[in-house]
Residue, then its C-alpha position, 0 to 999 in steps of 0.5 A: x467469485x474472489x481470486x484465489x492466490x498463495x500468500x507467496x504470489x500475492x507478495x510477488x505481486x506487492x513486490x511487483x507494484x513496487x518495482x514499477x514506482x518510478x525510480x525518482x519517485x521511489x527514491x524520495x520514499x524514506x524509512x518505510x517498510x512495507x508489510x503484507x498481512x493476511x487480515x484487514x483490522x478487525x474494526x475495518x475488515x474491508x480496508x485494503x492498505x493501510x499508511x502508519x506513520x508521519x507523512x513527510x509533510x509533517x515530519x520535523x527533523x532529521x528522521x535519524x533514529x525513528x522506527x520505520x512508517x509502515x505499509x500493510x497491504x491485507x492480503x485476504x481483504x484484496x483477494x476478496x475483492x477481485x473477480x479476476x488474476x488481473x484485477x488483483x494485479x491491478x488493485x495491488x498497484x492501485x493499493x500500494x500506490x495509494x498507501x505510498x501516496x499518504x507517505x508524501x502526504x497525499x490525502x484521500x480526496x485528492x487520491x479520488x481524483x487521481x483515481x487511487x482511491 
């Protein structure tokens, strides 16, 4: 049975697994906003998070003037996918952490290994 959870308490807990990245690691993320939405794209419903933007390993320059990367973390997908409150709160984490990993160019199968996939 999905989790059942308002839009309100669901961006408490993004904002939750965000506080819990250790500081010297957060501090290192730059121009990236994190957005939750109700719906996963359309040709992927079930995606969970998504990383749009330019992982800093790729990046050249100074960033100065570029619009922010952005994190979408699809509310309804998550809850979906979760029998329990506590595995929701885990899978948020789980999703942020994995969507911040791309922001430092951390690709999917080392993420699988690291067991944020």
């Amino acid at each position: 049975m999905p989790v059942d959870l308002s839009r309100s308490d669901f961006e408490a807990l993004v904002d939750r697994a965000l506080d819990d990245i250790p500081d010297e690691l957060a501090s290192l993320v730059q121009n990236v906003v994190v957005l939750v939405e109700d719906d996963a794209p359309a040709d992927e419903p079930d995606l969970l998070g998504l990383y749009d933007g330019i992982a800093l390993t790729e990046r050249w320059g100074d960033g100065v003037m570029e619009l922010p990367d952005r994190i979408f973390i699809f509310r309804k997908p998550l809850l979906a996918f979760c029998d329990t409150p506590e595995q929701l709160v885990e899978e948020v984490r789980i999703t942020v952490v994995h969507e911040i990993a791309h922001h430092f160019g951390i690709d999917d199968d080392r993420l699988h290994e690291l067991g944020y996939a």
